[in-house]
N, C-alpha and C positions, 0 to 999 in steps of 0.2 A: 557333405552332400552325397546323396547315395541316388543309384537309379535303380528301382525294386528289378527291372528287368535284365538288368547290365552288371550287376551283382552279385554275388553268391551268397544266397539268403545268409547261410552259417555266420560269414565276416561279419556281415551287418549285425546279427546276433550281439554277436561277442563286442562289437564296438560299442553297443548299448549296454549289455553287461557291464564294459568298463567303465560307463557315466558318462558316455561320448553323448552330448544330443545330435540325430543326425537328422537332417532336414532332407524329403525323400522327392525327389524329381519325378514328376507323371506326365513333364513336357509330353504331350503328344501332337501337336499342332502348332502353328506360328502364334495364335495367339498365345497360347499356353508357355511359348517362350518370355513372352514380356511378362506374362502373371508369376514366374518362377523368380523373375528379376525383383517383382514387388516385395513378391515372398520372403527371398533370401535376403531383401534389405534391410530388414526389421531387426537380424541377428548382426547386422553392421556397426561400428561406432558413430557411422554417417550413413543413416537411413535413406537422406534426400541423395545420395549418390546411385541407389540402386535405383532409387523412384524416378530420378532424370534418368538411365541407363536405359529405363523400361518403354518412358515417354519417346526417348529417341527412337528406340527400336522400332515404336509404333508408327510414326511421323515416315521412318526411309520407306518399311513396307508399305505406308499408304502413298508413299512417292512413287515406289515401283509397281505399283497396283496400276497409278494413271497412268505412268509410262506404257505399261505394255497389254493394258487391258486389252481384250480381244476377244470376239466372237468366234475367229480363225481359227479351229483346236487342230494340232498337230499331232498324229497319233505318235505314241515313242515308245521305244522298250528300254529298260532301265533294268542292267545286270545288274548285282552283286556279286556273283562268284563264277565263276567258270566252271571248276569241276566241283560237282554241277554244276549245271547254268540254275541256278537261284535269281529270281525278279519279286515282283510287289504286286500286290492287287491293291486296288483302291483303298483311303480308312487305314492302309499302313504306311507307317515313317517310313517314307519320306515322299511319297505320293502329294502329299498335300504341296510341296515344293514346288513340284511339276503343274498339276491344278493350274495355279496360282497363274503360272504364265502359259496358260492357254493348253497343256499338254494333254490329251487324251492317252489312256495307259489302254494298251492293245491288251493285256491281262486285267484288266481293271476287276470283271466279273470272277475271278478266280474263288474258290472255295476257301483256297488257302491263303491266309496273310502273304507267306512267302512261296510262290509256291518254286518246285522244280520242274523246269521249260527243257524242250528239246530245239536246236534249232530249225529243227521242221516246224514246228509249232512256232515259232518265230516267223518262218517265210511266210507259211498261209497269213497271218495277221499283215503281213506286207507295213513292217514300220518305217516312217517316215524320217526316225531319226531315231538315232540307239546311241543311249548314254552305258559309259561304265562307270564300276568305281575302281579308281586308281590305285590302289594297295590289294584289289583284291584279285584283280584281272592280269594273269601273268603274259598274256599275250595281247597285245592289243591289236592286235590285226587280223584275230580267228575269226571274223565276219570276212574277212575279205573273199574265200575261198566260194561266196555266196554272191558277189557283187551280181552275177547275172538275174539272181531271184529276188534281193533283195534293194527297195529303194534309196534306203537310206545310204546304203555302199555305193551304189552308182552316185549317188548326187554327194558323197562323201559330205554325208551330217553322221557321221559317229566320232563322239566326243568323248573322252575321260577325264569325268568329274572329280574335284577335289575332295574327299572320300571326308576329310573331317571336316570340312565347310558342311557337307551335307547330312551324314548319318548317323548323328548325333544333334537331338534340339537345342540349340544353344545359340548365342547371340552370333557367334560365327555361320550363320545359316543365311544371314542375311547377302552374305557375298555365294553362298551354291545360288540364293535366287537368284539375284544376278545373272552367276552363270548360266544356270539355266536358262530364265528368260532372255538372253544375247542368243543362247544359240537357237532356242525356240523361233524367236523372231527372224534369223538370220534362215531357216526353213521357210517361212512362209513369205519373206521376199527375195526367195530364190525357186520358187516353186514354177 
């Protein structure tokens, strides 16, 4: 299993040169997680294992769909890296995460997939609640120095997300939604 974008095209190369078949991940959305499950099942000695894996996956996110469905969108900002400050605009993984349970991305409209944010640009958008990721943010408290400008520090909604539950599509995504939506909802009944 390869991921064209996670990859270094060369390897992938040479693994098919060597009579490798490799079956190539384009997960980019939740459902496209369960289609990857169907996918990869075929190449199984027990196909109905990956087709039930697929089915489950389907069944919890439509359980957490009615749990926390909601009109209520909570704007968030959602780091990746620190130096820079790297975030997401809409349409890129892992946006569709947040979506999901109610999240409005204060960079949603960004030009770039990822773009690079300053935390000035952060204040003006005034987020409600700012997620990180865990392996990539070596401080987890460099918002704080903003608490007077920014909401989310006053009402202490900044949270550090489980970095491989979420930024990678994979059936492990179902526990960032989770996350996400606990803390999503955990904002708008504290608001």
């Amino acid at each position: 299993m390869a991921w064209p974008t996670g990859n270094p095209a060369r390897e992938l190369e040479k693994l098919e040169r060597l009579g490798f078949n490799l079956y190539y991940s384009k997960a980019k959305s939740l459902e496209g997680i369960a289609n990857n499950l169907e996918a990869l099942s075929q190449y199984a000695d027990d196909p109905s294992i990956g087709l039930n894996e697929a089915k489950q996956f389907r069944a919890k996110l439509a359980e957490l769909k009615q749990k926390y469905d909601t009109e209520d969108k909570v704007g968030y900002f959602y780091q990746l890296s620190e130096k820079p400050i790297i975030t997401l605009s809409d349409g890129n993984w892992p946006s569709e995460v947040f979506e999901f349970c109610g999240g409005e991305n204060i960079f949603a409209s960004s030009k770039a997939p990822y773009p690079q944010v300053s935390p000035e640009q952060v204040i003006v958008r005034q987020p409600e609640a700012i997620f990180t990721s865990e392996h990539a943010i070596a401080n987890g408290n460099m918002w704080q120095k903003w608490q007077q400008e920014l909401p989310a520090v006053q009402n202490k909604h900044v949270w550090a997300l489980t970095s491989d539950w979420l930024n990678r599509p994979t059936p492990r995504t179902l526990m960032a939604v989770t996350q996400v939506c606990e803390h999503l909802d955990w904002v708008r009944t504290h608001k």
